[in-house]
C-alpha positions as CSV (number, residue, x, y, z in Angstrom):
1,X,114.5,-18.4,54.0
2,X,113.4,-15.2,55.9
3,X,111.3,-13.9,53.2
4,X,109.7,-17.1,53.3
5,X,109.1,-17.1,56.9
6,X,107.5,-13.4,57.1
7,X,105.4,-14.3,53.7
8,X,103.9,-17.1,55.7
9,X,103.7,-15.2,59.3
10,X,101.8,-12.5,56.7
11,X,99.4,-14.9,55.2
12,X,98.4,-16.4,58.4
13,X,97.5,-12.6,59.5
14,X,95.6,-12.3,56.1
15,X,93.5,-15.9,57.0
16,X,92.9,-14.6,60.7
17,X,91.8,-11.3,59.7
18,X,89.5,-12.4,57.3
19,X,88.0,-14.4,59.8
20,X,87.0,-11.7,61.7
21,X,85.3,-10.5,58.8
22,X,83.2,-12.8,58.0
23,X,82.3,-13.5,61.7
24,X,78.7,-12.9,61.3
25,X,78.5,-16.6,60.8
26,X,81.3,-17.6,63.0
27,X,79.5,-16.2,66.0
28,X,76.2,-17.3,65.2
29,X,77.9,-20.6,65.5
30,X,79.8,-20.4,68.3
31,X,76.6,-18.6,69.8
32,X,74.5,-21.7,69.4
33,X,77.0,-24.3,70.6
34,X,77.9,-22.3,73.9
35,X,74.1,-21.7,74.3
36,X,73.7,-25.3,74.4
37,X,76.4,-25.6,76.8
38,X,75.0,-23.3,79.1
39,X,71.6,-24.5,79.2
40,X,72.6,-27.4,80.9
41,X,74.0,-25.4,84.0
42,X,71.7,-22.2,83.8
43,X,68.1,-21.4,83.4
44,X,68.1,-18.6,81.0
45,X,66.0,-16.6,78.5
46,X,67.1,-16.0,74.7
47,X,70.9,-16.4,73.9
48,X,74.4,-15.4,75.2
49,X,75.9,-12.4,74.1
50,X,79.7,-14.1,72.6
51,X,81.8,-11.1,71.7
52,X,85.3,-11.8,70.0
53,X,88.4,-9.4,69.5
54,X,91.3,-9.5,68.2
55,X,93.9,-7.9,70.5
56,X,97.3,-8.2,68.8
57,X,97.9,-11.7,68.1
58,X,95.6,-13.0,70.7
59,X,91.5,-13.1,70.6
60,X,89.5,-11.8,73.9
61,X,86.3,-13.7,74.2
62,X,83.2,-12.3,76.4
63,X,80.2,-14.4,77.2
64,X,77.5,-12.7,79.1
65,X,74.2,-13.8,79.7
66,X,71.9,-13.4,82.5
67,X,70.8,-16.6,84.5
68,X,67.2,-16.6,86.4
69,X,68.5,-19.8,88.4
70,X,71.8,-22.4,88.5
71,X,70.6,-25.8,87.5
72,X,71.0,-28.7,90.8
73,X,72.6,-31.9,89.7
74,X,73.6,-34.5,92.4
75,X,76.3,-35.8,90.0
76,X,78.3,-34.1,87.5
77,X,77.5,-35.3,83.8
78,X,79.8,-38.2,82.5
79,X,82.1,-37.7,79.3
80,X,80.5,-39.2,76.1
């Protein structure tokens, strides 16, 4: 049952690590979607830098961008 156990704690270091290689697309995706988020809070030229790592078993994420101005709103949006 063991060998089981480590052949699937293996694969699932396989799947994460080959996600990181083929991140090209995976952070031009998750560029665009937190580019979207930000532009409703920020006024901002071109797009966020989005960096991921893998760290051990844990990913760091950086988001940078640099914001001419914070957005006013009188009322936080509502939940759709």
């Amino acid at each position: 049952m063991k060998s089981k156990t480590n052949s699937i704690i293996r694969m699932e270091n396989l799947i994460n690590s080959d996600r990181l290689k083929n991140s090209g697309d995976f952070i031009d995706l998750i560029t665009g979607d937190i580019d979207r988020v930000l532009k409703d809070y920020f006024d901002y030229k071109g797009y966020p830098l989005v960096e991921v790592v893998k760290n051990g078993s844990v990913f760091s994420v950086s988001i940078a961008l640099s914001a001419e101005r914070i957005k006013s709103f009188s009322t936080l949006p509502e939940n759709q």
